[in-house]
Structure formats: structure tokens, C-alpha cells
C-alpha positions as CSV (number, residue, x, y, z in Angstrom):
1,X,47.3,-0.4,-8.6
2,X,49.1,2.2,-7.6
3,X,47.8,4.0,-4.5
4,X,49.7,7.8,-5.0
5,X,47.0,9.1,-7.4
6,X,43.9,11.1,-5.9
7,X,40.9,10.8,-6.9
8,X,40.9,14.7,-8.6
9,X,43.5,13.3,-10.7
10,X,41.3,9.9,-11.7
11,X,38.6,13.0,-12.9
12,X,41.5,15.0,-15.1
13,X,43.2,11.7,-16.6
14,X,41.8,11.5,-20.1
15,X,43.3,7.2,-19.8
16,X,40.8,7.2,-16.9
17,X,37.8,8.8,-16.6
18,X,38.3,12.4,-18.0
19,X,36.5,11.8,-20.7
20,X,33.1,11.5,-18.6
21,X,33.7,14.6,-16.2
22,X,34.9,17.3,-18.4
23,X,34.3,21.0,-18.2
24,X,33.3,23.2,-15.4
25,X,29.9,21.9,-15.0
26,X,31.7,19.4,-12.0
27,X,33.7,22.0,-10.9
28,X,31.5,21.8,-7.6
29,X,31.5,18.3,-7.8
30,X,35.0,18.6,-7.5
31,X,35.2,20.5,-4.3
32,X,33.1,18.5,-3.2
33,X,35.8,15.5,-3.8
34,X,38.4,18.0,-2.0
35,X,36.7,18.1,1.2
36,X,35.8,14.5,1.2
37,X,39.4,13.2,0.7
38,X,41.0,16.4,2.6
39,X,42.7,17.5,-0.6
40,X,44.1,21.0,-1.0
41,X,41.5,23.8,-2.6
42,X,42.1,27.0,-4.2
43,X,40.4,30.3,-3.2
44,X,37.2,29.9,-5.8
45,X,37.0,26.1,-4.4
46,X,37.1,27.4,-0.8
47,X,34.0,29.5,-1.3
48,X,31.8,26.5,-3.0
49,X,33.2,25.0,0.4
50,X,32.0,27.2,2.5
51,X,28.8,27.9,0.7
52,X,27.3,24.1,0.5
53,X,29.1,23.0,3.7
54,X,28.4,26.0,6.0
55,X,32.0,25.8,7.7
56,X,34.4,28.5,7.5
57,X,37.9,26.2,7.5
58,X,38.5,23.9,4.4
59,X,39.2,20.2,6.0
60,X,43.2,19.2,6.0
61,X,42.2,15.4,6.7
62,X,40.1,13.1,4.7
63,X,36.0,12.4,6.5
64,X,35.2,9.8,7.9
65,X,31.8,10.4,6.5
66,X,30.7,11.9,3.7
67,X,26.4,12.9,3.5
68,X,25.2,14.5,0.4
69,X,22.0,16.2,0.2
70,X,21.5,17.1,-3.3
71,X,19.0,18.0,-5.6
72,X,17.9,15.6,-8.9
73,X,19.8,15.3,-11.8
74,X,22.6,16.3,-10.2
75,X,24.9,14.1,-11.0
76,X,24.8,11.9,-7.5
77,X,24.8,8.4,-9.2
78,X,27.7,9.3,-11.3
79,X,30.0,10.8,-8.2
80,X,28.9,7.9,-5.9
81,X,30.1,5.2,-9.0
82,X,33.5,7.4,-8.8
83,X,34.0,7.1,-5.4
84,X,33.0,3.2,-5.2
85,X,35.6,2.7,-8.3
86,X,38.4,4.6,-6.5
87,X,38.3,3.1,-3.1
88,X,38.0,-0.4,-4.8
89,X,40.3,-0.1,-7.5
90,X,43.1,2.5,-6.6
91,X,43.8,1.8,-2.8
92,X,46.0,-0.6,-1.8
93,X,43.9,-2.8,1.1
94,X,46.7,-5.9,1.6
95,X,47.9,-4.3,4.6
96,X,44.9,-4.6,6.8
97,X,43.4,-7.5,5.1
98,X,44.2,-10.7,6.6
99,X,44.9,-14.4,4.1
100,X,41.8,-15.1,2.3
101,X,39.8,-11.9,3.5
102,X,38.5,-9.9,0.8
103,X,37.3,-6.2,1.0
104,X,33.8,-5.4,0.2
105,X,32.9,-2.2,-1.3
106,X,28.9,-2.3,-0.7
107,X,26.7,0.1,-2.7
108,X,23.0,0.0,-1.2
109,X,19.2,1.7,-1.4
110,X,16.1,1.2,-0.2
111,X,15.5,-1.9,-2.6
112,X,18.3,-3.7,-5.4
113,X,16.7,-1.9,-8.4
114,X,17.7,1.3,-7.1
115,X,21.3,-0.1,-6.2
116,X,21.8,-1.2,-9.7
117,X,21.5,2.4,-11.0
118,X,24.7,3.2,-9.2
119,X,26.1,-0.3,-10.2
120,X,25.5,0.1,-14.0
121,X,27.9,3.4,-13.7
122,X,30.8,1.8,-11.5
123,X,30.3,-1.1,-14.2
124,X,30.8,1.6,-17.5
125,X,33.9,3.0,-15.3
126,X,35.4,-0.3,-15.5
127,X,34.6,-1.4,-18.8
128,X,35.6,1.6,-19.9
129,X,38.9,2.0,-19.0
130,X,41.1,-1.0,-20.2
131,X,43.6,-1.0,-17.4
132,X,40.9,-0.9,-14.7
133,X,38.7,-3.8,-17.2
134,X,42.0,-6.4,-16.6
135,X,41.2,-6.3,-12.6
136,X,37.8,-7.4,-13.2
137,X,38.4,-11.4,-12.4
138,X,34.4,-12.2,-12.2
139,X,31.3,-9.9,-13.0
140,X,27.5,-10.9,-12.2
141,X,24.8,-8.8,-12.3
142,X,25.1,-7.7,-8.4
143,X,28.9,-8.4,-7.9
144,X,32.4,-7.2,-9.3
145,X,35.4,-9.6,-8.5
146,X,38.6,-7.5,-8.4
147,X,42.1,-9.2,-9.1
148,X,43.1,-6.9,-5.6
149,X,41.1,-8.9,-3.1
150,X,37.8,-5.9,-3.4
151,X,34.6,-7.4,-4.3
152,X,31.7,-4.7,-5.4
153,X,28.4,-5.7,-4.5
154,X,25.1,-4.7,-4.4
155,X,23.7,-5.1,-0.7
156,X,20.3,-5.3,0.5
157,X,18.9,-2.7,3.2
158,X,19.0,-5.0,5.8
159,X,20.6,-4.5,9.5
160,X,21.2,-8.4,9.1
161,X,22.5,-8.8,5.8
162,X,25.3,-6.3,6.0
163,X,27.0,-8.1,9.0
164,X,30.0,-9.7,9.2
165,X,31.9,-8.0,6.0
166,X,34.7,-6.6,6.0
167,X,34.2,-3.4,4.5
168,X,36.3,-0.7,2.5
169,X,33.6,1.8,1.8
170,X,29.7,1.8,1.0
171,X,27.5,4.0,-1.1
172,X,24.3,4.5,0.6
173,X,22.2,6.0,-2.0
174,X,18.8,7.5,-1.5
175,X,19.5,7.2,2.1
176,X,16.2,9.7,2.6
177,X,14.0,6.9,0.9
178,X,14.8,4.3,3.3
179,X,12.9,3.5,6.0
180,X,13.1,5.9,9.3
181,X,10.8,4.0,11.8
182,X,12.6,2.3,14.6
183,X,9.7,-0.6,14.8
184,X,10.4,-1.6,10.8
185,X,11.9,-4.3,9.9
186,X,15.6,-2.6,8.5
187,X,14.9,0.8,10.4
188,X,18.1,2.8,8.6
189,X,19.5,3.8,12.0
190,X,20.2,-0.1,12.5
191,X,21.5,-0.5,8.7
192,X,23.9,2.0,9.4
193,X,25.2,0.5,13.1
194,X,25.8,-2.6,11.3
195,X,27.7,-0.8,8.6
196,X,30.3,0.9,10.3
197,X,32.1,-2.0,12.5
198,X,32.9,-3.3,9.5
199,X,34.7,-0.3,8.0
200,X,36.6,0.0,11.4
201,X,39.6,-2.2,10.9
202,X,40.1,-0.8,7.1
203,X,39.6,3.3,7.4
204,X,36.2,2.7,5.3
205,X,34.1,5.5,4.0
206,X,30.3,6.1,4.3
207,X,28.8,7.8,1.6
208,X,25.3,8.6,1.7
209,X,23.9,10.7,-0.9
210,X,20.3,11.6,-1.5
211,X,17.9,14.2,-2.5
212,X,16.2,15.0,0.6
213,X,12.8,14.3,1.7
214,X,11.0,14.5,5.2
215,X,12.6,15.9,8.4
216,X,13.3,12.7,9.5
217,X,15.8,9.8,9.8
218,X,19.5,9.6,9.5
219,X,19.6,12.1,6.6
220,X,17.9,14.5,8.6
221,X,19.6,14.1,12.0
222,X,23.0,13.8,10.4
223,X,22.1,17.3,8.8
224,X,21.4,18.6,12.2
225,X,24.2,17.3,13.8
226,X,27.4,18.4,11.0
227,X,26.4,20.6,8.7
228,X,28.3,23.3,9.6
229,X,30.8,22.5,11.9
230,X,34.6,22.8,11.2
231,X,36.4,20.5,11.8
232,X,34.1,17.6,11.9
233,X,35.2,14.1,10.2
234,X,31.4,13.8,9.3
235,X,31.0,16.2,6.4
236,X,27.7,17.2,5.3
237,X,26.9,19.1,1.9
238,X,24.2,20.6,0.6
239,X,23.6,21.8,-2.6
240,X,20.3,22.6,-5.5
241,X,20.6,21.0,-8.8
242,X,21.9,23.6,-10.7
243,X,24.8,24.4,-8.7
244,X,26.0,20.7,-8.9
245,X,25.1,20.5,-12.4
246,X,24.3,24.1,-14.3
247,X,23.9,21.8,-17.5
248,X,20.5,20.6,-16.2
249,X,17.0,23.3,-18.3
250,X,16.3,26.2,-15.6
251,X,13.0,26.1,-17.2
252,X,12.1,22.5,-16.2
253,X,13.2,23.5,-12.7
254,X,11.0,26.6,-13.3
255,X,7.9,24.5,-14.3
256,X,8.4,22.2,-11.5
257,X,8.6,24.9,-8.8
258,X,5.1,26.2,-10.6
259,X,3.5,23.3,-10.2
260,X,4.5,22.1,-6.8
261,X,6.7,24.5,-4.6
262,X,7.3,21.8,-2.1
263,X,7.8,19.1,-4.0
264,X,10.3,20.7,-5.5
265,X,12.5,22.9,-3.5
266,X,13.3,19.4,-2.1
267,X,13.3,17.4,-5.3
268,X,15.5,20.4,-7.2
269,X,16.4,22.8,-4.6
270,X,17.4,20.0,-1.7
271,X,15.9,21.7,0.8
272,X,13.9,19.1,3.3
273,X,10.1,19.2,2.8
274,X,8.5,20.8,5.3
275,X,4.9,19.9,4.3
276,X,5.4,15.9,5.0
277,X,4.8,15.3,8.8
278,X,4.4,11.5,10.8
279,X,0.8,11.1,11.0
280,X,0.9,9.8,14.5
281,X,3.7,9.8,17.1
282,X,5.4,6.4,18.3
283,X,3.9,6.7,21.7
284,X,0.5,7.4,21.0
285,X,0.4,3.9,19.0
286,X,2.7,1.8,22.0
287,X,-0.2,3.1,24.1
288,X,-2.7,1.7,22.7
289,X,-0.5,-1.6,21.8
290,X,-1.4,-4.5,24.1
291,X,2.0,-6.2,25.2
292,X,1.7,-10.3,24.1
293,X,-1.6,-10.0,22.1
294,X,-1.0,-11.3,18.8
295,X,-4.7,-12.3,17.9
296,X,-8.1,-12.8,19.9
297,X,-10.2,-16.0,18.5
298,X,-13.9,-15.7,17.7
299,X,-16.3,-15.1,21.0
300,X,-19.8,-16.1,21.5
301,X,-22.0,-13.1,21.6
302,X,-19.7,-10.8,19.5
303,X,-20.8,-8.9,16.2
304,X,-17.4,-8.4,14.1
305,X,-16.8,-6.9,11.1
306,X,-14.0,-7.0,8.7
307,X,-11.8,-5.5,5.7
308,X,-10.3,-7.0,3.4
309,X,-7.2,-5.5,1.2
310,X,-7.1,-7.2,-2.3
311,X,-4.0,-7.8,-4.3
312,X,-3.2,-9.7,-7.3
313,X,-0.6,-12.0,-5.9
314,X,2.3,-11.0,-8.0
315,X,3.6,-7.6,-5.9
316,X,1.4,-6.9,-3.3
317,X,0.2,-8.6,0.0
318,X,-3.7,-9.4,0.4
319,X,-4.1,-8.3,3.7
320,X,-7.6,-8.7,6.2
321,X,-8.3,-7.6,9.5
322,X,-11.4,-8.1,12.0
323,X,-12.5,-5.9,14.4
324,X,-15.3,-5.2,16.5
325,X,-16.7,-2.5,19.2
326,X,-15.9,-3.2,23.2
327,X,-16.5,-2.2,26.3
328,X,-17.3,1.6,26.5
329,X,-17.5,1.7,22.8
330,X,-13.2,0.9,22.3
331,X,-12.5,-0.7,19.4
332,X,-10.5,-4.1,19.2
333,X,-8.9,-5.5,16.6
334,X,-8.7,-9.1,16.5
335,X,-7.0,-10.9,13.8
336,X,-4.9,-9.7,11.1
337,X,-3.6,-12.0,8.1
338,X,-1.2,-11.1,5.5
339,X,-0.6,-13.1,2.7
340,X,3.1,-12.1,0.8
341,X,3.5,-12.2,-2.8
342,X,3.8,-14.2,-4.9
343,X,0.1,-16.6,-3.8
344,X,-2.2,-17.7,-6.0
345,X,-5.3,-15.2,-5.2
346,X,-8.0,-17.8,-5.0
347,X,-6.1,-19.8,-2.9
348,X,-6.2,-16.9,-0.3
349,X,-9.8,-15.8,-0.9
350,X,-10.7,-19.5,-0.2
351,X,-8.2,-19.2,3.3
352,X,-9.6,-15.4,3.9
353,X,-13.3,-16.3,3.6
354,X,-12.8,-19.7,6.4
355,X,-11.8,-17.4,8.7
356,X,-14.7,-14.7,8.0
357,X,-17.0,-17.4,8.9
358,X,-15.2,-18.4,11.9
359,X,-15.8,-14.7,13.2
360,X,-19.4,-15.2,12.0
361,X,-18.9,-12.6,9.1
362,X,-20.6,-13.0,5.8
363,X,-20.1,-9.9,4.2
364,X,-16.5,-7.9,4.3
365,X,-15.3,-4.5,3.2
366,X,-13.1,-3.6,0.9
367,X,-11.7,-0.9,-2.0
368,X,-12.5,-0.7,-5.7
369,X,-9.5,-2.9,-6.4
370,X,-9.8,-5.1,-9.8
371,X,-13.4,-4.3,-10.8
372,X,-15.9,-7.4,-9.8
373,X,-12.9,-10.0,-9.0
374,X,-12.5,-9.6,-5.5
375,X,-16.6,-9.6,-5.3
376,X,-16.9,-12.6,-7.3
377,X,-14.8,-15.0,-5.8
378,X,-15.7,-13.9,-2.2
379,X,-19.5,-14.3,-3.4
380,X,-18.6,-17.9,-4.4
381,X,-17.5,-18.4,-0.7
382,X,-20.9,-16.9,0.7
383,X,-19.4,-13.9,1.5
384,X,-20.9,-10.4,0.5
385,X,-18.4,-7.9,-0.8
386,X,-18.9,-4.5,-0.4
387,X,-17.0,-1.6,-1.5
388,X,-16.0,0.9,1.0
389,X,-17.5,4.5,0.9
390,X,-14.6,6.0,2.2
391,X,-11.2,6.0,0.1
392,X,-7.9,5.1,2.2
393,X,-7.0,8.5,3.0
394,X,-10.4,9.4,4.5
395,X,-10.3,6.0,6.4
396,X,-6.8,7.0,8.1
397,X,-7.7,10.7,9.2
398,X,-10.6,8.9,11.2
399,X,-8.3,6.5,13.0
400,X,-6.3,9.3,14.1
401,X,-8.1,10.7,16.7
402,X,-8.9,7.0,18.3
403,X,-5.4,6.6,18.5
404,X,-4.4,9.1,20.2
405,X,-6.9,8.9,22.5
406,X,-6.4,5.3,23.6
407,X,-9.8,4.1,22.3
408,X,-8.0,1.7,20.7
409,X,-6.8,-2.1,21.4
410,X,-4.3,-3.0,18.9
411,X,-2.7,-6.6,18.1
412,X,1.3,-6.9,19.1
413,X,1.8,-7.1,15.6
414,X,5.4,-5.8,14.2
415,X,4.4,-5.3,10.4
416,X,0.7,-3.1,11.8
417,X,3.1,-0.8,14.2
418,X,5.7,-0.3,11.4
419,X,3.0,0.6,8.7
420,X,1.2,2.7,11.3
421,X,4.2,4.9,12.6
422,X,5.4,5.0,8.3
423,X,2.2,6.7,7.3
424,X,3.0,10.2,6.4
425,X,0.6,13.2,6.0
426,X,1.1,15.6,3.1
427,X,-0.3,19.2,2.3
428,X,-1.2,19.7,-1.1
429,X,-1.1,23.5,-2.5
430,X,-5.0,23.7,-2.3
431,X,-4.6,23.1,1.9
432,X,-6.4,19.5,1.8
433,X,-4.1,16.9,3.3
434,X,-3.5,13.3,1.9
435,X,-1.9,10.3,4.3
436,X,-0.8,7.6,2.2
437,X,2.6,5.5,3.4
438,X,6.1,7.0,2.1
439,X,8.0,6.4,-1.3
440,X,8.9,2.8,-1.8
441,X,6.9,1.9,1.7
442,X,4.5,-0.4,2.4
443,X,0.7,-0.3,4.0
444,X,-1.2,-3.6,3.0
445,X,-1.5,-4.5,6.4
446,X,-2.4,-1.3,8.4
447,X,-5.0,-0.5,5.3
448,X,-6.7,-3.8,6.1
449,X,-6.7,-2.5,9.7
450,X,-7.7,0.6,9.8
451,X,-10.6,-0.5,7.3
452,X,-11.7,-2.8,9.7
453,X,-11.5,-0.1,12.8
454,X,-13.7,2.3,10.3
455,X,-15.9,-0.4,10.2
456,X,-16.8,-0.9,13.8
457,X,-16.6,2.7,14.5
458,X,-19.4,3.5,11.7
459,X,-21.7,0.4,13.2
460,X,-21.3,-0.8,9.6
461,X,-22.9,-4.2,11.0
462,X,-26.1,-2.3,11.8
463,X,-26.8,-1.0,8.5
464,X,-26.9,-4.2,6.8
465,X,-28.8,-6.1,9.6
466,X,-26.4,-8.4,10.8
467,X,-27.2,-7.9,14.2
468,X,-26.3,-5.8,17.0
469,X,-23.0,-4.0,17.4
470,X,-20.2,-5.8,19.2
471,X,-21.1,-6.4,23.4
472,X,-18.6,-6.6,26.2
473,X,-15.1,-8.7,25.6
């Protein structure tokens, strides 16, 4: 393919993909293009430049980076499909790939069905054009073989899996929705340090592009880091939905801003939402972590009480935690299991209620989930179920201030710290605040904790006569 074309002229080309960004509705979009690839602007261009970038100096080089905070409806998914199809298909790559190496153009979000949004457009590009459909050599549903030695693929966010390529570009798209906490699992800090070695023998571009969400995370620091300064190879732009796409109904921005102001100066106006905080700081939870403990076995003498976190088996994790009061009233949790879907439910109730009665627990807490079912088949293990008076939000403001002030033993466990530091508190219009875990995240297993913490901080154990609260460890 020849490599002297830009990527302003793939957009006019009616043979190539005119057809799909006509009219002045991508003019920004365009500029946007300019900057990125350090192609030349007009005057009018120059001030969308300077008024979604904050710098004074149109670039005269190409970024090396390219972050995109953006309102919805935009138009992101359709740009980010542009730029995948002209980095794989209209750069030459045979000069810095060695014999048999092939170049990986990897377009990633916070889980594959979000990816394949992306994919679906970079796949219409190519079918669409006949010139660019004869380089396709293999197509699944996550992977495009090129005839050039460029695969496309669709790429799990994980700090592991995206080792080892060699890389011409990636797409990292709703880069705000991934996960920010340095304890989780694929923390996007250490997605993105495995990223870029792999563009650095090729001249690969990073582009992340995202609505905005929570001051936090790579989206956030990268915004406080570059926008606005000339000259930098990391460009940051910033724009509302309207100005990257005036096509989209002022009035449904209108009636969103009505209804939610918050949710959507950041959902439509791409401004970072100020009214989403961390519910507790890193440090307060390492300080009440205790180094090596992964589980403490059933004591003579001990009252426990537990929690139990039901799930159906097919999406979810069933999740149960035990717990019981210490020495000058700390609370200690002392077992948390997690069982990963896909499990046959019965199976785990039968597994859930051994342990119960190990701990010398025959009754367990628990949420409203499924009606009688979780009730039931506990009751046919001997086990009383009872519903919790307090729903999940209520049961995580009450944990707070134990955390932080160390009244607390928690268990050494990886998938507990990373659901704990996730949890995010939100301010609703009427000034009552919510905590729930962010979009796409994940809190089966601190629920079941800090159910089971409620639990021995309310004496639960005494109400129901099981016998006294929890003595000395």
C-alpha cells in the first residue's frame, strides 16, 4: 500500500472512506487528525487547536500519544476504527519488522464486548472498500489477518496478555472505565507500561480515547500532565459532544443536563466528574491489612458470624465471609471464599454451609437476592438465612469509619483490597451519597466482607441467642 497518502486524505477520498465522513460535522474531528499526525492546519483549524488542546503553537511533528477526552456520541469509535485502519493498512512496516515478525495493531477496553464496538467499524472500513477488502488474508471474530504482515486484534486488559508483541499502534478505548487501583488485578497504569515497549522498535501510536469519568487514573493524570503544553509529543484533547459532532439533538443534551448535571457535563460535556470520590484511601486499608494472613481457622471459645453474597452461577461470584469481634472490640475477619462463575449454585451452598458449621455458624446474613432460593437451600443444610436490614450502601458507610481508624484486622487477600480501594462514593442531586463499586467493576467479595464486619459490629449473634459476642483471639 502505498505509504505517501495521509490520513486527511483517506477521509476526502470518496474510493476510501469519504463516503462515511462527509460534511463539516468532522471538521473538528479533522483537526484533531492534524495535530495527531503533525499535519499542516489552516487558520479556522488552528483555533479548534487551540481551543480543545489549550496550546498556543499547532504541532509540526506527529505525537507520540494521542488522549481524547470526549463527550458521547461523538463520534470516538468511528475516529479510533480510522486511525487502527490507517496505521495497519497504509504504512509500510517491512523495514523494522524482522522475517516472520508480524505487526499488531491492538484495539483494547475494559472487557472484549466493548473492544468489538471499535472492531465492528475497522471491520465495515475494510469491507467496505474493495482495495483495502483484497489485504484481508484471514478474518475471525477478534482478529484481521493483513496480506502486509499487520494483524488487528482485539486484546484483553491485561498487563500480561499484551506482552511480548510487537506493536504498530493500539486503540485504548474507554480508557476512564478501566480499572485505576494499583492492588487490582490489570491496574491500567501496568496495561499501559506493558504497551509501550512494544511500540518502541516500530514508532507505534497510543490512542486512548474516552468520555471522562472520575479524577482518577491514567486519563486523569495524563490530562494533568499535557493538556496544554506546546510542544509536547503527548497530545491531549478535550472536547463536548456537540463540538465533535453538532449532528447529535441539543435537546437530548438539554434533558440530560436537567436531569443529572453531573452525570452529564461528563457524559456530554467531557468535563471529569467531580461528585465521584475513592471511598477510602490506599493507606488507611494497608493499615489495617495484616502482612501473610490469608485466613484464621475456627477457635474454641469464639462466637462468629457471617455473610453470605448469592449469585446465580452464570455471571457473578457467590462470595462469604466470617468475622467476629476481638480484643478491645476490633473486628477480625477470618475467612473469605469466592466462588467464580460459571458453578453450579447448590454445589457451593452445599461447600458454603460445611464451612459455616466449621465456624460453629448456623444462621448467615445475606441480601434479598433471588426471592426464597438462597433461604431454601441453606435451610436444607441447617443453616438459618436471614436477610440483612441494611442494603449494601448503608453497610459500606459503616465500615468506613472502622477502617480508617484501624479497628480493623483484614485478611492479605488481593481480590478484598482491590474491591475495597474500587468502591467509589457518589452525590446524588438530593445531597444523599451512594457507594457502590465503579462501571464494569466488581464487589462480590468485599460485599460479603463488609456484611460480615456489619455483622459483628451490630452483635448480630446476640439478638438471635447464639451466644455471647466474640472473646479474646
Amino acid at each position: 500500500m502505498t505509504t505517501g497518502i495521509t490520513i486527511l486524505d483517506t477521509m476526502r477520498d470518496p474510493a476510501l472512506f469519504g463516503r462515511w465522513f462527509e460534511g463539516e460535522s468532522w471538521r473538528a474531528w479533522r483537526v484533531f487528525l492534524a495535530a495527531l499526525f503533525g499535519l499542516p492546519m489552516d487558520a479556522d483549524a488552528e483555533a479548534i487547536y487551540r481551543r480543545h488542546t489549550g496550546r498556543a503553537t499547532a504541532p509540526a511533528t506527529p505525537a507520540r500519544e494521542g488522549w481524547v477526552i470526549a463527550g458521547r456520541r461523538g463520534g470516538k469509535s468511528r475516529i479510533a476504527a480510522l486511525v487502527a485502519v490507517y496505521l495497519a493498512a497504509f504504512r509500510d512496516y517491512g523495514h523494522v519488522l524482522a522475517p516472520g515478525e508480524v505487526g499488531t495493531l491492538a484495539v483494547i477496553a475494559a472487557d472484549r464486548r466493548q473492544a468489538r464496538v471499535v472492531m465492528r467499524y475497522i471491520v465495515g472500513f475494510l469491507e467496505g472498500v474493495p482495495m483495502l477488502k483484497q489485504m484481508v488474508v484471514n478474518r475471525t471474530k477478534e482478529t484481521i489477518e493483513l496480506s502486509n504482515r499487520v494483524m488487528i486484534e482485539v486484546h484483553t486488559a491485561s498487563f500480561r496478555a499484551v506482552r511480548g508483541y510487537t506493536l504498530i499502534g493500539v486503540i485504548a478505548d474507554e480508557i476512564a472505565f478501566w480499572s485505576t487501583d494499583e492492588a487490582a488485578a490489570d491496574p491500567d497504569r501496568e496495561i499501559l507500561n506493558g504497551l509501550r515497549p512494544g511500540m518502541a522498535t516500530t514508532g507505534g501510536l497510543l490512542l486512548a480515547i474516552s468520555s471522562p469519568y472520575a479524577r482518577r487514573g491514567e486519563l486523569w493524570r495524563n490530562y494533568r500532565e499535557h493538556f496544554g503544553k506546546d510542544g509536547d509529543p503527548v497530545l491531549v484533547w478535550q472536547a463536548p459532544t456537540q463540538a465533535m459532532n453538532p449532528n447529535v439533538d441539543p435537546q437530548v443534551i438539554a434533558d440530560a443536563y436537567a436531569a443529572d448535571e453531573s452525570a452529564a457535563s461528563a457524559e456530554y460535556g467531557a468535563e471529569f466528574r467531580r461528585d465521584i470520590e475513592s471511598f477510602v484511601s490506599r493507606e488507611a486499608v494497608d493499615a489495617c491489612v495484616i502482612p501473610g494472613r490469608r485466613e484464621l481457622p475456627p477457635c474454641e471459645g469464639i462466637s462468629y458470624v457471617a455473610f453470605v453474597d448469592p449469585s446465580g452461577g452464570s455471571v457473578d461470584s457467590m462470595t462469604m465471609a466470617v468475622a467476629h469481634r476481638g480484643r478491645q472490640n476490633t473486628i477480625v475477619l477470618d475467612l473469605i471464599r469466592e466462588r467464580r462463575a460459571p458453578f453450579n449454585p447448590s454445589d457451593v451452598v452445599t461447600e458454603f454451609a460445611e464451612t459455616l458449621k466449621a465456624y460453629g455458624c448456623h444462621m448467615v446474613v445475606g441480601d434479598r437476592y433471588a426471592a426464597e432460593w438462597p433461604r431454601e437451600r441453606f435451610r436444607a443444610h441447617g443453616i438459618d438465612y436471614r436477610v440483612a436490614d441494611k442494603v449494601r450502601s448503608d453497610i459500606y458507610r459503616d465500615l468506613l469509619p472502622v477502617l480508617n481508624s484501624g479497628s480493623i484486622e483484614l485478611l492479605d487477600h488481593p481480590r478484598l483490597i482491590a474491591q475495597l480501594c474500587s468502591l467509589e462514593r457518589r452525590t446524588a442531586r438530593s445531597g444523599k451519597d451512594s457507594i457502590d463499586h465503579p462501571p464494569a467493576g466488581q464487589d462480590d467479595v468485599i460485599n460479603a466482607a463488609a456484611g460480615a464486619v456489619d455483622a459483628a459490629l451490630t452483635g448480630i449473634t446476640r439478638s438471635i441467642g447464639i451466644g455471647r459476642l466474640c472473646g479474646p483471639i
